[in-house]
N, C-alpha and C positions, 0 to 999 in steps of 0.2 A: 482507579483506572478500569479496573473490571467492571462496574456500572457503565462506564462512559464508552465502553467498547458495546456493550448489551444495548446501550441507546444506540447508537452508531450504528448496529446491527438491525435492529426494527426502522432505524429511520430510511436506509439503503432497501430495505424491506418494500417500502412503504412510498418508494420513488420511482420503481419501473412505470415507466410510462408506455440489427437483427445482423459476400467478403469483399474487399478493395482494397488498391494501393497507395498509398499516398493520396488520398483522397478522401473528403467530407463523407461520412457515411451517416446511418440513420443512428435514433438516440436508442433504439432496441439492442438492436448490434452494439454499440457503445455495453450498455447496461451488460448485457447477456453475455461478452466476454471478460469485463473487468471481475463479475460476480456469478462466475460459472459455477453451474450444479454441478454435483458429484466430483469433483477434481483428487477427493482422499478416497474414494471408493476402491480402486485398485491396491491401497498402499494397506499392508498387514498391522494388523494390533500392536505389533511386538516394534514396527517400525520408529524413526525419530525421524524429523528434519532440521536443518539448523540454518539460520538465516542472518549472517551478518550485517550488524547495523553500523553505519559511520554516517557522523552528526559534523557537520562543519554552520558556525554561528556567530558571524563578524562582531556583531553588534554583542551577543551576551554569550562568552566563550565559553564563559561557565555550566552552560545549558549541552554546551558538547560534550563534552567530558562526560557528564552527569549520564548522557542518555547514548552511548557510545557503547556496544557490548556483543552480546548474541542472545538471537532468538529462538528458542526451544521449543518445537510443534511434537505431541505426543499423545498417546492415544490410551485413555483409561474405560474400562469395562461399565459398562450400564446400558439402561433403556428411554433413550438411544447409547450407543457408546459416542462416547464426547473426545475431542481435539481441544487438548491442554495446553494453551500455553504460556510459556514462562523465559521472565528476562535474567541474565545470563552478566555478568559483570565481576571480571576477577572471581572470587571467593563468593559475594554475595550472587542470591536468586530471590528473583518475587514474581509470584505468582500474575499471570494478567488477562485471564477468564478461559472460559470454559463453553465449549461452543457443540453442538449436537454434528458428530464427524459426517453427517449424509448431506450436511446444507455444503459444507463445501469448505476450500482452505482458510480460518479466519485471518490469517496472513493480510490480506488484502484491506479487514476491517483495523488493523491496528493501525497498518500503514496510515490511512486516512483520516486516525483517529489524531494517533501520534503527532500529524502535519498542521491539524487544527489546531491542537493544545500549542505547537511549535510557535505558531505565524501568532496565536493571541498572547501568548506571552511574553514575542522580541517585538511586536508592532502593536499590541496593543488594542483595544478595539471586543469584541463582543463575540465569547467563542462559539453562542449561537446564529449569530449572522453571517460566521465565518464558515460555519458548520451549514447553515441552511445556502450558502455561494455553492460550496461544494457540491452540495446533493443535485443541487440544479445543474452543474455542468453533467452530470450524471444523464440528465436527459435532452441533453444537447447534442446534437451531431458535435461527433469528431474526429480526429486525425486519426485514420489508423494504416500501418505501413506495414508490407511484406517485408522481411529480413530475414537475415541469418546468425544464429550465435554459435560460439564454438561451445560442441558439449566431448572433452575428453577427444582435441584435435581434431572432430569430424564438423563440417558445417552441418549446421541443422538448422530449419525453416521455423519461424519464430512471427509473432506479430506484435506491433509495437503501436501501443494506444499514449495518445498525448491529451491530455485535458492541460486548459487553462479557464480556471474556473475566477480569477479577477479581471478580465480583459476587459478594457472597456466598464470598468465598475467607478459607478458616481462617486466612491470613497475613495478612488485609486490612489490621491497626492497625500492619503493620512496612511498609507499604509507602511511607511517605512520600505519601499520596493517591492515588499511583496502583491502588490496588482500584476507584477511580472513573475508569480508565480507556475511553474510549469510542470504538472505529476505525468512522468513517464512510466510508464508498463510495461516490462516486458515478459510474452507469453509465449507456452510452447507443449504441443501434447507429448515432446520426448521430456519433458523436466519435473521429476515428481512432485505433484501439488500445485503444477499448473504456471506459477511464479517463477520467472528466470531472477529478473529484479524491478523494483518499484524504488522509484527516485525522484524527488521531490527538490526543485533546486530555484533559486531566486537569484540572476546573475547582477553581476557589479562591473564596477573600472576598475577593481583590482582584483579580480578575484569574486567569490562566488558568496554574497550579503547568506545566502543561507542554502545548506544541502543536506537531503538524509537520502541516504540509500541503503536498502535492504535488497539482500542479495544472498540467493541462498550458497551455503558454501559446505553443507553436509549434505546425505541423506543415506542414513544407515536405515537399508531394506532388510527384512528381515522374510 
């Protein structure tokens, strides 16, 4: 997993191609808030974030469970000093890379990384073709929405980016639903590290064919 995050990392790199409501906007804007600079810079060495994950997976139930846990963002000393993070399940912990703290939360790179591995494993299909759908919605105009979330009973102003990176794709009827896959973002300069939650969901007639949501639900500042 940590390779496959370090790829995932230079490929999002390597795909920049710039506010409104509810409204198509440009693929810079797109780009430039899902994978914002600096978003750990304010947060101290000493700090942690903690980011719940829950995995719902009709088709292979087993894959929920499995990857069902908390996400552990932490900050160890070097040059640069690096953003560690690590999955969190019961008793067990493993390790899932190491990311240089000034690029920014890699939160967002697991999310997408996680979603690929997800979608090629219950539908099948080629996780670099799944991975190269993705990076391209990346540089597509997309939805993005003024709102508010509650932070500790106060509303607070938030923005909320929608990518649908199978729409309309020539493979759509072999994908097991996911052509109706849809990655929710949501962001906010009051939520430390930038991430309120990132949610990943493929809906059905009974019920939801596949969901991950990551959602932060610590953050011990220090």
């Amino acid at each position: 997993m940590k390779h496959a995050l370090i790829g995932m990392a230079l490929a999002a790199a390597l795909a920049i191609t710039g506010p409104a409501t509810a409204e198509m906007t440009g693929s810079e804007e797109t780009y430039d808030l899902l994978f914002r600079d600096g978003t750990l810079d304010d947060i101290s060495m000493d700090s942690r974030l903690v980011y719940a994950r829950e995995v719902v997976n009709a088709i292979k139930p087993e894959t929920a469970t499995r990857d069902t846990g908390e996400i552990s963002l932490a900050f160890t000393e070097g040059e640069p000093p690096q953003a560690e993070l690590e999955f969190r399940q019961d008793e067990k912990h493993r390790g899932l890379g190491s990311f240089p703290k000034r690029v920014g939360n890699p939160i967002i790179m697991y999310f997408v990384e996680t979603v690929v591995r997800d979608m090629a494993e219950t539908a099948g299909g080629s996780p670099f073709y799944i991975r190269n759908r993705v990076k391209e919605s990346l540089i597509r105009p997309a939805e993005i929405e003024e709102a508010e979330i509650d932070i500790d009973g106060v509303a607070t102003p938030a923005q909320v980016i929608t990518l649908r990176p199978f729409e309309n794709d020539p493979n759509g009827e072999r994908m097991a639903g996911f052509d109706k896959l849809a990655l929710t973002v949501t962001m906010s300069e009051a939520v430390p590290g930038w991430y309120q939650q990132l949610a990943a969901e493929v809906p059905g007639e009974n019920g939801p064919v596949y969901r991950s949501i990551l959602k932060i639900e610590e953050a011990d500042l220090e």
